[in-house]
SEMAR-813239 format. One record per residue (C-alpha): residue number from 0; chain; x, y, z. Coordinates in nm, 2 decimals, always signed. Example, Ala and Ser with C-alpha at 12.3 -4.5 7.8 and 13.67 -1.06 7.14 Angstrom:
<recs>
<0; 'A'; <+1.23; -0.45; +0.78>>
<1; 'A'; <+1.37; -0.11; +0.71>>
</recs>
This chain:
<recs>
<0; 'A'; <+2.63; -8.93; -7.59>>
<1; 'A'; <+2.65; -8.89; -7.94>>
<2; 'A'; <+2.40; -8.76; -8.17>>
<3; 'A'; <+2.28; -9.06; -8.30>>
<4; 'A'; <+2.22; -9.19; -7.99>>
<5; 'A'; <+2.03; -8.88; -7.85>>
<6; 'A'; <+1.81; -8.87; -8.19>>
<7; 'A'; <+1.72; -9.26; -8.12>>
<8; 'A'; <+1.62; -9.17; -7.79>>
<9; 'A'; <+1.41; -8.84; -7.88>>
<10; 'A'; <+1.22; -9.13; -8.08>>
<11; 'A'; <+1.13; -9.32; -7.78>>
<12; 'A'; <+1.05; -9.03; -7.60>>
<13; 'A'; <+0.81; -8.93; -7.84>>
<14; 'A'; <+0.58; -9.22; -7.74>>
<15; 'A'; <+0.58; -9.21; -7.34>>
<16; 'A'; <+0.41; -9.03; -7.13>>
<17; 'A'; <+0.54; -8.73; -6.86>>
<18; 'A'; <+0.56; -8.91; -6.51>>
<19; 'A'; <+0.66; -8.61; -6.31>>
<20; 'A'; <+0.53; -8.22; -6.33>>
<21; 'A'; <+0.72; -7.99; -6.16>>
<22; 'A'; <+0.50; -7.63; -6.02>>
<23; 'A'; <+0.55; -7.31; -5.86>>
<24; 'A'; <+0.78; -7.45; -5.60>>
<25; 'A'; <+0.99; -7.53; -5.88>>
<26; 'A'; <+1.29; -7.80; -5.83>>
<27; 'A'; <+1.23; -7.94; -5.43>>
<28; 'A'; <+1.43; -8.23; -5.32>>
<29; 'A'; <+1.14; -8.42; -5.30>>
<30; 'A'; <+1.12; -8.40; -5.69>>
<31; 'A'; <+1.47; -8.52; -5.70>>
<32; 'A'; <+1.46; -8.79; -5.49>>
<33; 'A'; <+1.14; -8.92; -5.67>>
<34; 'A'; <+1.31; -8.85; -6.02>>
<35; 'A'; <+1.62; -9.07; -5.91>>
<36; 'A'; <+1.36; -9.35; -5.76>>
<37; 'A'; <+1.21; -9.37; -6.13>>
<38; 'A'; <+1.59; -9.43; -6.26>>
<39; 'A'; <+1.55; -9.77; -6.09>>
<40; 'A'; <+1.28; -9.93; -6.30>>
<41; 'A'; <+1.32; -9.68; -6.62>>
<42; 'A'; <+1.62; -9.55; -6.84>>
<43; 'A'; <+1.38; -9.28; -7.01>>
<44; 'A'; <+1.18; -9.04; -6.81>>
<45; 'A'; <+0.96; -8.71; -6.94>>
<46; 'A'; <+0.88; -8.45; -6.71>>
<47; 'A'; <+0.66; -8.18; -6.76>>
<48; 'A'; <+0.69; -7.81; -6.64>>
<49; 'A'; <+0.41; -7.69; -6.55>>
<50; 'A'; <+0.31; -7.26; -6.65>>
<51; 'A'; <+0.35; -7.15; -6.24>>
<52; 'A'; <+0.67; -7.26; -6.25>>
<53; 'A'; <+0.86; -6.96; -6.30>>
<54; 'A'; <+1.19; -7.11; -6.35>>
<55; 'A'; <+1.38; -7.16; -6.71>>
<56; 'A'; <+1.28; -7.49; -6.83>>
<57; 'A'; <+1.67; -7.58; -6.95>>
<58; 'A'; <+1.84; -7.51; -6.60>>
<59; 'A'; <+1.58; -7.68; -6.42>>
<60; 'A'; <+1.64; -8.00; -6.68>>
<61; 'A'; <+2.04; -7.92; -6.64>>
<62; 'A'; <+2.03; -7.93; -6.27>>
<63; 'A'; <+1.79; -8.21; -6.21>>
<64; 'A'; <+2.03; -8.43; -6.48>>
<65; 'A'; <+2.36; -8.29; -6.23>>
<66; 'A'; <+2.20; -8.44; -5.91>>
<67; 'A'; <+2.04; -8.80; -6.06>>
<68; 'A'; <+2.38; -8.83; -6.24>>
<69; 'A'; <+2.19; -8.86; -6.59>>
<70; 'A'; <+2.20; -8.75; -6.94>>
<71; 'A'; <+1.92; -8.44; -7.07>>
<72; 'A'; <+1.83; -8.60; -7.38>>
<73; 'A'; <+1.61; -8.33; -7.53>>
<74; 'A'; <+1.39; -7.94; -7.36>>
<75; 'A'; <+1.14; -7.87; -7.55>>
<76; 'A'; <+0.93; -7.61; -7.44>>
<77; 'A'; <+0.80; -7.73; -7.08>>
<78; 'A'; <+0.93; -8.09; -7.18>>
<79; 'A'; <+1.22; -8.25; -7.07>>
<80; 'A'; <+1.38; -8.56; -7.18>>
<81; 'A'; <+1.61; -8.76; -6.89>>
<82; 'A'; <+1.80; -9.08; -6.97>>
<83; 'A'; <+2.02; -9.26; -6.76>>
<84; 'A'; <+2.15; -9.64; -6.82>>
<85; 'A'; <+2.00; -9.88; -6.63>>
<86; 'A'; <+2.24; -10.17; -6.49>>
<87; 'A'; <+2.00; -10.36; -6.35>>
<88; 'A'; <+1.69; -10.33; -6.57>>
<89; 'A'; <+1.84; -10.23; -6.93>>
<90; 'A'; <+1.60; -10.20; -7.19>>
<91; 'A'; <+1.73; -9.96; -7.43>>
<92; 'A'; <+2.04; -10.05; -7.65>>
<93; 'A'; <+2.16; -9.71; -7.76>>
<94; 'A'; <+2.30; -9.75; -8.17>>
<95; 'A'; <+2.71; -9.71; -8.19>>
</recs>
């Protein structure tokens, strides 16, 4: 991804909403499995951390982009920013 195309997307992220919090019990596979569910119908998902967990925010984004075989777009503080191309229901048309 280059950095024109992550900057586009940190623009759409702005305007949507978290869909997922992750807590105490950090990173379960239940979290997964519901992140890569979301991947079906979205290409750009926001997922906040919440203050239990005690985790670091970027290897949580890191390893939850490793295992849903998508992109970590942008952490910012407890934020994080997931996009993975949709072949089915593409809405986003990342710039060249």
């Amino acid at each position: 991804m280059t950095s024109k195309q992550r900057a586009y997307l940190k623009g759409l992220a702005m305007n949507i909403e978290p869909i997922f919090q992750i807590g105490k019990s950090s990173l379960t596979p239940e979290v997964t499995e519901a992140v890569r569910e979301a991947f079906n119908t979205r290409e750009l998902i926001k997922i906040t951390v919440l203050k239990n967990c005690l985790d670091d925010t970027n290897a949580i984004a890191h390893a939850l982009a490793e295992r849903t075989r998508s992109q970590v777009v942008q952490v910012i503080g407890k934020k994080i920013v997931l996009y993975k191309e949709s072949k089915d229901h593409k809405k986003i048309e990342l710039p060249k």
